[in-house]
GUKOLLUM-261576 format. One line per field, with one value per residue (C-alpha): residue number from 1; residue in three letters; z, y, x. Coordinates in steps of 0.1 Angstrom, whole numbers, plus 5000, padded with zeros to 4 digits. Example, Ala and Ser with C-alpha at 12.3 -4.5 7.8 and 13.67 -1.06 7.14 Angstrom:
// residues 2
resi [1  2]
resn [ALA  SER]
Z [5078  5071]
Y [4955  4989]
X [5123  5137]
// end
This chain:
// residues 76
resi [1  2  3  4  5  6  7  8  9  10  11  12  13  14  15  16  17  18  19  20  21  22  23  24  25  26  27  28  29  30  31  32  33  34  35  36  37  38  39  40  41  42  43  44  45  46  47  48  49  50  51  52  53  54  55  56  57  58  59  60  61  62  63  64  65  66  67  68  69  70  71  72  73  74  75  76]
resn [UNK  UNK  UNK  UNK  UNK  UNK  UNK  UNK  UNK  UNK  UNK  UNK  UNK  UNK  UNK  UNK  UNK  UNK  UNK  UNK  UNK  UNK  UNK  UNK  UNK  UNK  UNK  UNK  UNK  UNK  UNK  UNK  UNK  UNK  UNK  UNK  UNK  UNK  UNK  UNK  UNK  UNK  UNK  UNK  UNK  UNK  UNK  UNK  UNK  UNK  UNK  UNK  UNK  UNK  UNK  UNK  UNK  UNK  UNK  UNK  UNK  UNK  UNK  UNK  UNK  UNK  UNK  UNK  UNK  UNK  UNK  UNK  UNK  UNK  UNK  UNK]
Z [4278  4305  4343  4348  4321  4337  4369  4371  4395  4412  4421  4451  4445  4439  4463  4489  4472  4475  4513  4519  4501  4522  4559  4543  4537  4570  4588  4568  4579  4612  4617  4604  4623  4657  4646  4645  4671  4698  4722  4737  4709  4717  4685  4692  4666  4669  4663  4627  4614  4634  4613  4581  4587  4594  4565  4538  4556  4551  4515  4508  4523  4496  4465  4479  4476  4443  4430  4442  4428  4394  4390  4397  4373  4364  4349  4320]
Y [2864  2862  2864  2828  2810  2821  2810  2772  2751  2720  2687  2671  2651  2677  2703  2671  2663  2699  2700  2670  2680  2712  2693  2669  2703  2715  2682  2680  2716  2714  2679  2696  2726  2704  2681  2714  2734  2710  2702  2675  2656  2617  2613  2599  2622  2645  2684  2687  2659  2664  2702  2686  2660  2689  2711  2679  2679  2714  2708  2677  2696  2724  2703  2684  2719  2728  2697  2703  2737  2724  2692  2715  2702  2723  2715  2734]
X [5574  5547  5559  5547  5562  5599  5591  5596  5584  5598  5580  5579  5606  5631  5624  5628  5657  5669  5662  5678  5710  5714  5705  5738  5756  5750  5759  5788  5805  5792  5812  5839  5840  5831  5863  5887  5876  5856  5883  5873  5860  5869  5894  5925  5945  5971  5958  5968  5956  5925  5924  5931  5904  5878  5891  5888  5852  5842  5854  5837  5805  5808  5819  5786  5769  5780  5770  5735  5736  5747  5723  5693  5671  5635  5600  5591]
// end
């Protein structure tokens, strides 16, 4: 098989797409990391719900990821 048939490319729309889902994954653990370890973050929550809240967000970001990952589709 020639070099250039297995290398698919990606329109447009899908490598925006792409971007857009990583800048979403990287808001998404960033908010969680600022809600667990920024102190003086103005939440009104008690310290372990405030960790749980940033750990379901770090989670959410990676299931988010994974997703992306998965759904990936490529032009033949």
């Amino acid at each position: 098989m020639d070099d250039n048939q297995m290398i698919k490319k990606k329109s447009p729309k899908q490598r925006f797409l792409l971007v857009i889902g990583i800048l979403f994954f990287a808001v998404y653990l960033f908010l969680g990391l600022a809600v667990i370890f920024w102190k003086k973050l103005p939440l009104n929550m008690d310290y372990k719900y405030r960790i749980a809240f940033g750990v379901l967000l770090i989670v959410y970001a990676f299931i988010r990821f994974l997703r992306l990952l998965k759904s990936e589709p490529t032009q033949e």
